[in-house]
LOSE-112903 format. One record per atom (N, C-alpha, C): atom name; x, y, z. Coordinates in nm, 4 decimals. Layout:
 fiti        X        Y        Z
   CA        X        Y        Z
...
This chain:
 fiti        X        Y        Z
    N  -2.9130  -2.3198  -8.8211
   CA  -2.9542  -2.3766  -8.6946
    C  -2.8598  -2.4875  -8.6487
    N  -2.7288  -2.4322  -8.6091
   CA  -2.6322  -2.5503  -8.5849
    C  -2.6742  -2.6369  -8.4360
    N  -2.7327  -2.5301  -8.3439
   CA  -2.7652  -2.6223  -8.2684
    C  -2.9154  -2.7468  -8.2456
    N  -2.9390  -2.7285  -8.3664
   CA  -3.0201  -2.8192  -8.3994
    C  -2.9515  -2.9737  -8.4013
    N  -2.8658  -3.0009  -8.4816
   CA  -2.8049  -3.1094  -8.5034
    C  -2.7531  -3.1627  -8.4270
    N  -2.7306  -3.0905  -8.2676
   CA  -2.6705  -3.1143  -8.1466
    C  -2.8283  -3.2015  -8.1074
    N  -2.9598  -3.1614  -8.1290
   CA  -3.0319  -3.2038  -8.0685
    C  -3.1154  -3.2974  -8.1182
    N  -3.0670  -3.3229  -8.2323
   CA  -3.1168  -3.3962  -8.3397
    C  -2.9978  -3.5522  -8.3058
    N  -2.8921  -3.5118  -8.2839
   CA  -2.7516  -3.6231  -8.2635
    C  -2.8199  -3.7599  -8.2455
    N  -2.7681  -3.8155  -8.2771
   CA  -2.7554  -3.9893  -8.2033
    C  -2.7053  -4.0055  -8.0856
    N  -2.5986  -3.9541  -8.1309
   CA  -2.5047  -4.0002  -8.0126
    C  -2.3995  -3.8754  -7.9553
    N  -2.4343  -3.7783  -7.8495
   CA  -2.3657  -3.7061  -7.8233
    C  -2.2819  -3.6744  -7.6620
    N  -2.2061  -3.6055  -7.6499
   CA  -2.1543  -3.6001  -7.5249
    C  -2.1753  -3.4564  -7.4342
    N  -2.2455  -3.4573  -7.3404
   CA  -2.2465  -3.3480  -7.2902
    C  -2.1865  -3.3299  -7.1515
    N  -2.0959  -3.1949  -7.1556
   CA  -2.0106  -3.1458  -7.0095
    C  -1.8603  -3.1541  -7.0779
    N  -1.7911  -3.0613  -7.0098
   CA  -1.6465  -3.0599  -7.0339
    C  -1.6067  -3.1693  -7.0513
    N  -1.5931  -3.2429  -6.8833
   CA  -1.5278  -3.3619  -6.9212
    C  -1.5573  -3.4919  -6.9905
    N  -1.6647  -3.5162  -7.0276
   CA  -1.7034  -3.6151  -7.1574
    C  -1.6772  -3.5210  -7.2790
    N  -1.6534  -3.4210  -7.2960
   CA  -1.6254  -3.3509  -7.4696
    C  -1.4287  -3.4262  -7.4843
    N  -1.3484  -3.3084  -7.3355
   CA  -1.2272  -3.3827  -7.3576
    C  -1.1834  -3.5141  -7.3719
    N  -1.2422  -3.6022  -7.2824
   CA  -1.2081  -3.7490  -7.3359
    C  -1.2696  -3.8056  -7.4512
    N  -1.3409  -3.8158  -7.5290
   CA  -1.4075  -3.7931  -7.6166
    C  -1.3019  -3.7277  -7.7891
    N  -1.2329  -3.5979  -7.7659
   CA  -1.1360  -3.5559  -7.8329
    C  -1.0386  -3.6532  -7.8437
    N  -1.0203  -3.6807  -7.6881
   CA  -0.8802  -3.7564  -7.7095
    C  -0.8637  -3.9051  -7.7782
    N  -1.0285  -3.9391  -7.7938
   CA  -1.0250  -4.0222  -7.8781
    C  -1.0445  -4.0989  -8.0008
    N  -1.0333  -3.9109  -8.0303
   CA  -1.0958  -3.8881  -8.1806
    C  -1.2270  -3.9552  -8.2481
    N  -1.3307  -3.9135  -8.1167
   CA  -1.4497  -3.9529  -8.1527
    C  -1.5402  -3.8638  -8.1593
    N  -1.4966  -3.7319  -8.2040
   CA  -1.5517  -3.6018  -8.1622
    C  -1.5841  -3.5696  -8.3342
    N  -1.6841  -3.4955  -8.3460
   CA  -1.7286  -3.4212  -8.5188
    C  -1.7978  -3.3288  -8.4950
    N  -1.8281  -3.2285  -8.3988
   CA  -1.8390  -3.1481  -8.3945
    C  -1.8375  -3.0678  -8.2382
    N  -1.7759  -2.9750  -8.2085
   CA  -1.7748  -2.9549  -8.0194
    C  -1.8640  -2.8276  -7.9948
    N  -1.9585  -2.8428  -7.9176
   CA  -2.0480  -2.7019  -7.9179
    C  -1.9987  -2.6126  -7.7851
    N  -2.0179  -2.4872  -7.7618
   CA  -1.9477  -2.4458  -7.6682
    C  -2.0160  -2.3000  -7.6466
    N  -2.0248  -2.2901  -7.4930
   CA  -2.1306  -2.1777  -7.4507
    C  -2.0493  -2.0561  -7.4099
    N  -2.0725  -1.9346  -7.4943
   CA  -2.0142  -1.8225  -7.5058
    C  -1.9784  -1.7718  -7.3754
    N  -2.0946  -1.7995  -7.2639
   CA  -2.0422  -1.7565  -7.0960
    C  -1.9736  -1.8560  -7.0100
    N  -1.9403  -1.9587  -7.0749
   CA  -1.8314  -2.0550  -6.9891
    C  -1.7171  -1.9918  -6.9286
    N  -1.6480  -2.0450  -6.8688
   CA  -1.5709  -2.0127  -6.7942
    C  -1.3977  -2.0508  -6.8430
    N  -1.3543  -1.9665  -6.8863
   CA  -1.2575  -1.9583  -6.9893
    C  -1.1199  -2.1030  -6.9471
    N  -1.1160  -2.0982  -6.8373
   CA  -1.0466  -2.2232  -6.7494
    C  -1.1148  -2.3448  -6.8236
    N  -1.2380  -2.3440  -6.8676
   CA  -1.2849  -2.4784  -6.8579
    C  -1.2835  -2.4938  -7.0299
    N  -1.2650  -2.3945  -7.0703
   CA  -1.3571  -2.3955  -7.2089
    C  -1.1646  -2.4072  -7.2849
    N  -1.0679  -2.3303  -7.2641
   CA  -0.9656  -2.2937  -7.3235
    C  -0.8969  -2.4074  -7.3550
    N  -0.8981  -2.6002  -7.2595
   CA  -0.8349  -2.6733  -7.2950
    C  -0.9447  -2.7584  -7.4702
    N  -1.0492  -2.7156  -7.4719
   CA  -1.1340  -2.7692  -7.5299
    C  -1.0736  -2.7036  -7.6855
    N  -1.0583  -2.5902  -7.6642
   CA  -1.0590  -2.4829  -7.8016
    C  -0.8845  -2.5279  -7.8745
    N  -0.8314  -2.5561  -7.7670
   CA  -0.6377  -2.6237  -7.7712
    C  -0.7245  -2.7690  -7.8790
    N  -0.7627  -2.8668  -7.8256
   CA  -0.7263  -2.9889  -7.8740
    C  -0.8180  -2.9424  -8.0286
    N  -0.9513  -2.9013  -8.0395
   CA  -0.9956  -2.8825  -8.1714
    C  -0.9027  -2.7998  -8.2495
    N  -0.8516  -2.6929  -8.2250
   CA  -0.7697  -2.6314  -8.2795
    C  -0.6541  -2.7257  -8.3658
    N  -0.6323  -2.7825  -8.3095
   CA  -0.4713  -2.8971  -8.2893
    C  -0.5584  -2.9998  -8.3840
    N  -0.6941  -3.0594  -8.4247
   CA  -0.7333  -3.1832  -8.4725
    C  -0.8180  -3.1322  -8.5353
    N  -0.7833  -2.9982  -8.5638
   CA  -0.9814  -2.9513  -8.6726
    C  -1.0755  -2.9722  -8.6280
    N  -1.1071  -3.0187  -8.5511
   CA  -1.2710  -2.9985  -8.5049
    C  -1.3324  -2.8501  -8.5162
    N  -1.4466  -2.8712  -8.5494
   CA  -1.5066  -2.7207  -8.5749
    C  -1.5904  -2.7272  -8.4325
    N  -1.5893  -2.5744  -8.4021
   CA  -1.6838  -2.5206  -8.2678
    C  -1.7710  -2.4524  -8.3462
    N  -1.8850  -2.4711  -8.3064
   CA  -1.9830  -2.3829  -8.2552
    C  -2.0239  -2.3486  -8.1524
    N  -2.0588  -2.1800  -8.1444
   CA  -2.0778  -2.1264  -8.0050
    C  -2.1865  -2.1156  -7.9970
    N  -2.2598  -2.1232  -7.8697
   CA  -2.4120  -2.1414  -7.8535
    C  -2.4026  -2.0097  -7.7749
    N  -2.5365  -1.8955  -7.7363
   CA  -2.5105  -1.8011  -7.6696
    C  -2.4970  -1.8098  -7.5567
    N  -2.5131  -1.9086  -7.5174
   CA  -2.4885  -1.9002  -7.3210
    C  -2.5055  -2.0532  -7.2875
    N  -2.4917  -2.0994  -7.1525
   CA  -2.4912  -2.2152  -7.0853
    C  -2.5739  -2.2861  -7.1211
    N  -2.7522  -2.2115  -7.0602
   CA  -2.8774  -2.2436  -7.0385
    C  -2.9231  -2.3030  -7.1477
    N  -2.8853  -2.2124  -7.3012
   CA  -2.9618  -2.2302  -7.4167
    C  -2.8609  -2.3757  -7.4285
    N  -2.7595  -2.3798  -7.4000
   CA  -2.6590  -2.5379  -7.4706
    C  -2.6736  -2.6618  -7.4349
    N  -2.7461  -2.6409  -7.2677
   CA  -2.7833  -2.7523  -7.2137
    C  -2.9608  -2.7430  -7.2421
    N  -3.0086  -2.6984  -7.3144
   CA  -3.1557  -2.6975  -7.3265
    C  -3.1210  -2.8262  -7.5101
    N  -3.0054  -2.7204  -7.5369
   CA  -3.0420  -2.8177  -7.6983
    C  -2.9842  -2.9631  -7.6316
    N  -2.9007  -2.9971  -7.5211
   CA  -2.8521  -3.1495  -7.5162
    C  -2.9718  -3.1718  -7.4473
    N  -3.0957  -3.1512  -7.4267
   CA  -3.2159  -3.2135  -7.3522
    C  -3.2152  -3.1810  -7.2172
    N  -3.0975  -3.1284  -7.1351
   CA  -3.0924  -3.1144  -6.9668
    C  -3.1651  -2.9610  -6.9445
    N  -3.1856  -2.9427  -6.8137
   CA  -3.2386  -2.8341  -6.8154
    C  -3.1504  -2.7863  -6.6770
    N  -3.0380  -2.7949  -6.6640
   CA  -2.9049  -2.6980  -6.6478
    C  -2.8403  -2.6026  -6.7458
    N  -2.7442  -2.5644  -6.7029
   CA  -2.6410  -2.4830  -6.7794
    C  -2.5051  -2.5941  -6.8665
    N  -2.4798  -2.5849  -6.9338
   CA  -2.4061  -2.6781  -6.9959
    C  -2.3098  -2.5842  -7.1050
    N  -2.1427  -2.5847  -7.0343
   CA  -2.0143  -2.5081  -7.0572
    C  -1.9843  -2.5901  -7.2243
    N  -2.0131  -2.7409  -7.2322
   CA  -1.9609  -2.7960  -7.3686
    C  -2.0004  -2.9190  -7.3940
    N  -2.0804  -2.9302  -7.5114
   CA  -2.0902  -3.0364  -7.5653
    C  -2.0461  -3.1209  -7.6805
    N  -2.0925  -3.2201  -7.7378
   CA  -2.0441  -3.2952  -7.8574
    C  -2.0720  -3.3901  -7.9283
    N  -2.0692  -3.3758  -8.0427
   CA  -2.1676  -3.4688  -8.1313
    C  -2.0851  -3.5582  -8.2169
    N  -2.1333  -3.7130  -8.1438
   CA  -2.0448  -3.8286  -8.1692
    C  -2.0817  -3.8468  -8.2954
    N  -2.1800  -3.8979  -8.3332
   CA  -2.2575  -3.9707  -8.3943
    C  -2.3911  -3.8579  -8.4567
    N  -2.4288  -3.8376  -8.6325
   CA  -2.5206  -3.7966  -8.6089
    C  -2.6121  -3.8409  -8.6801
């Protein structure tokens, strides 16, 4: 149940652009990421973990990724600062 720990977090970041800045400041430990994102948005995310080890997990879709960060949108990527 990895996305448990996303919802369990202390301290996490949710949406593209809080995951990338976030990477860049190597405050990232784990990046979650929704299988129907939109490959533009998702491909710079998969570059920097790739490049710094961060591990992904893929959640099955938007809806379910932004349900585990508490929102009740669609949510392309999140991240767990603190857990």
């Amino acid at each position: 149940m990895p996305l448990e720990s996303l919802s369990k977090a202390r301290k996490k970041a949710v949406g593209s652009k809080q995951t990338l800045k976030l990477l860049a400041r190597h405050q990232v430990k784990t990046v979650f990421l929704a299988k129907d994102a939109e490959k533009r948005v998702v491909d710079p995310i998969i570059q920097i973990c790739t490049d710094k080890s961060v591990p992904i997990v893929y959640a099955e879709n938007m809806l379910v990724l932004g349900r585990a960060c508490g929102i009740d949108v669609g949510c392309a990527a999140a991240a767990v600062i603190e857990q």
